[in-house]
C-alpha positions in Angstrom: 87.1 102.6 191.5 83.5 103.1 192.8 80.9 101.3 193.9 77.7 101.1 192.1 76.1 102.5 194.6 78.2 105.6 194.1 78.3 105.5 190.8 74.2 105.5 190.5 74.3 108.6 192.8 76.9 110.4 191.0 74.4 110.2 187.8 71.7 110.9 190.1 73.3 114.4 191.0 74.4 115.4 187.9 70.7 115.3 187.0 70.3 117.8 189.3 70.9 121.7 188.8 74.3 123.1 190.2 72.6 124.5 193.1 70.9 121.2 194.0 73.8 119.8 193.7 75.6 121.9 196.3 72.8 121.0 198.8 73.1 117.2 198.3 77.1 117.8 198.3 76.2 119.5 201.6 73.9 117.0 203.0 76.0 114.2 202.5 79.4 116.5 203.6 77.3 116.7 206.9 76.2 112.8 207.0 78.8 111.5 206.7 80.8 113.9 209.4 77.8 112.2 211.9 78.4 108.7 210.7 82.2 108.7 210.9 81.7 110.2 214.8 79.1 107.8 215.7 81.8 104.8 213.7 84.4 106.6 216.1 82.0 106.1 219.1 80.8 102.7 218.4 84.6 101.7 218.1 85.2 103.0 221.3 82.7 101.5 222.9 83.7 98.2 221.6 87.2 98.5 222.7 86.0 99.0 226.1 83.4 97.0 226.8 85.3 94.3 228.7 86.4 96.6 231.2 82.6 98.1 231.3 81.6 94.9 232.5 84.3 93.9 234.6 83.5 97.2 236.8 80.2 96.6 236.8 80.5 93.0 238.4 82.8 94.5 241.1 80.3 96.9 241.8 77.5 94.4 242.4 80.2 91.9 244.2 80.9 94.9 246.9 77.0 96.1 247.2 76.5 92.2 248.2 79.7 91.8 250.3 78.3 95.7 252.1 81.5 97.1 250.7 79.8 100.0 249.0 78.9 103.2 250.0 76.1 105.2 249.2 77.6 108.7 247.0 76.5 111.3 248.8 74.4 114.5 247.7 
């Protein structure tokens, strides 16, 4: 069952000629390949943020205890 969002574009598309067609197809093929990778990243992120911030508050704790050291170049 589809939305009606896909339903409208459907019967926007199939107003289109073939070869229009195959560029929207394509256009949307490659859309949705960068949304599902920046999904995957955002997921990612998500599921690590916790430990993100946990390192980061070490970090400041042992620059104000004089624990850290300067990364050399």
């Amino acid at each position: 069952m589809s939305s009606p969002a896909i339903t409208t574009v459907i019967k926007m598309m199939e107003s289109l000629s073939e070869d229009a067609q195959e560029k929207v197809a394509e256009h949307l093929r490659e859309y949705l390949a960068d949304l599902q990778d920046e999904l995957k990243w955002d997921n990612s992120f998500q599921n690590t943020q916790e430990k993100l911030v946990a390192s980061a508050q070490r970090a400041k704790k042992d620059i104000a205890e004089g624990l850290a050291k300067p990364i050399a170049k």
